[in-house]
C-alpha positions in Angstrom: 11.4 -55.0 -62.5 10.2 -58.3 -62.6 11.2 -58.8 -58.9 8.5 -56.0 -58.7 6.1 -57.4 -60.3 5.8 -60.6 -58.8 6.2 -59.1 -55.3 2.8 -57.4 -56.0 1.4 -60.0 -57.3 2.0 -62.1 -54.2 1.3 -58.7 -51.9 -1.8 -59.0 -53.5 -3.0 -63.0 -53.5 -1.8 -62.6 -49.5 -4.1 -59.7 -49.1 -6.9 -61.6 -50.4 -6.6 -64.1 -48.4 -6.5 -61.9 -45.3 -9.5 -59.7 -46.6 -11.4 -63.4 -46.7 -10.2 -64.4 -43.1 -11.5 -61.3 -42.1 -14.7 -61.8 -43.2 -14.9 -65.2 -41.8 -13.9 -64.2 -38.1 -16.4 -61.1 -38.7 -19.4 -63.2 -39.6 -18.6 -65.6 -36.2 -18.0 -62.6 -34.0 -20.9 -61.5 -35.0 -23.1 -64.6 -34.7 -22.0 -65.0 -31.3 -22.0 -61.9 -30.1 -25.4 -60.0 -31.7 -26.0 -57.4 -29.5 -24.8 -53.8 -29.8 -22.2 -53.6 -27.0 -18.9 -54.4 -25.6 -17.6 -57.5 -24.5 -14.4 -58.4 -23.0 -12.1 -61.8 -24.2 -8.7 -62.2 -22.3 -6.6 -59.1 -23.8 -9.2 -57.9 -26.1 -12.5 -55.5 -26.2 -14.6 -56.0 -28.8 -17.2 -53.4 -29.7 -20.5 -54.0 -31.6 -22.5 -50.8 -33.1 -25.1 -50.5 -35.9 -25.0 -48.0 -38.3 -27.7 -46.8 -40.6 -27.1 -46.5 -44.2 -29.0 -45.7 -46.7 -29.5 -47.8 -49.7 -30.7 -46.2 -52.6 -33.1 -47.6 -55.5 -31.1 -45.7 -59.5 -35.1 -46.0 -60.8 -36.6 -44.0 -57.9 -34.3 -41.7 -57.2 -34.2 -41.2 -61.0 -37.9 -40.3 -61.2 -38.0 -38.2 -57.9 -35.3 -35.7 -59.0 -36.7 -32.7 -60.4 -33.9 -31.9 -63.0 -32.9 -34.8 -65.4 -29.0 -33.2 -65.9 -28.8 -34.0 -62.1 -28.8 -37.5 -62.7 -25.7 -36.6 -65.1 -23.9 -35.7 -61.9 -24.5 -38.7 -59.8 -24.7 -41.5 -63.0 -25.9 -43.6 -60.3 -27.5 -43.7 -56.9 -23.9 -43.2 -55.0 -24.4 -42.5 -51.3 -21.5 -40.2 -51.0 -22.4 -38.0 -54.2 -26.0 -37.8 -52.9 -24.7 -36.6 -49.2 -22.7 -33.7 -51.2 -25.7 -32.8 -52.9 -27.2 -32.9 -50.3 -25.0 -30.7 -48.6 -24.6 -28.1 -51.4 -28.1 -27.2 -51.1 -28.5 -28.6 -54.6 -31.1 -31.6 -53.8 -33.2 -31.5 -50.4 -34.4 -34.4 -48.2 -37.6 -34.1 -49.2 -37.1 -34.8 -52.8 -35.0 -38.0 -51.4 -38.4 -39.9 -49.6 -39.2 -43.3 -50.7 -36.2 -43.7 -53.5 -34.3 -45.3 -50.4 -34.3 -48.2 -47.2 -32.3 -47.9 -44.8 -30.1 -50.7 -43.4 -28.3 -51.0 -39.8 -24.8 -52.5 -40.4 -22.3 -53.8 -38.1 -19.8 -52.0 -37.5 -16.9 -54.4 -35.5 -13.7 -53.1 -33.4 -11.3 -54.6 -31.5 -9.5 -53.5 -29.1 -6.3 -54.5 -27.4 -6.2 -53.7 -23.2 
């Protein structure tokens, strides 16, 4: 069991390591390359897009909902519980205006020709 143990232990410090790499190389490629768009390197296609999110604000959205037990439901201003409200008819987009800002982030892929 021990054998286990320390296997995940390691499994894990190697993991943060490559999770750190990761964002290293992510933060160069995207330096260089700033543009939504494709560009091709030897082997290898990378692909910029932007996607919007949405990045909510737990005081206004808080305030703006019209049923305090909601908040129960969400605890906290968690995209993919407000998207389910959202699409259970239980909140509407309306009630959502100026309790968020959106954000365009990168989203990176690589692809091997």
């Amino acid at each position: 069991m021990e054998q286990l143990i320390a296997r995940f232990y390691e499994l894990k410090e190697i993991q943060k390591q490559v999770e750190d790499e990761l964002g290293a190389l992510r933060s160069k490629l995207l330096d260089a390359y700033a543009e939504a768009g494709s560009a091709e390197e030897g082997d290898f296609k990378l692909l910029i897009s932007y996607q919007e999110r949405r990045d909510y604000s737990d005081d206004r959205l808080y305030n703006s909902l019209p049923d305090p037990s909601l908040w129960r439901l969400m605890s906290r201003a968690d995209t993919g519980k407000i998207a389910s409200l959202l699409k259970l008819n239980v909140i509407h987009e309306k009630i959502l205006e100026g309790t968020y800002e959106q954000k365009k982030v990168p989203v990176l892929r690589v692809q091997k020709l």
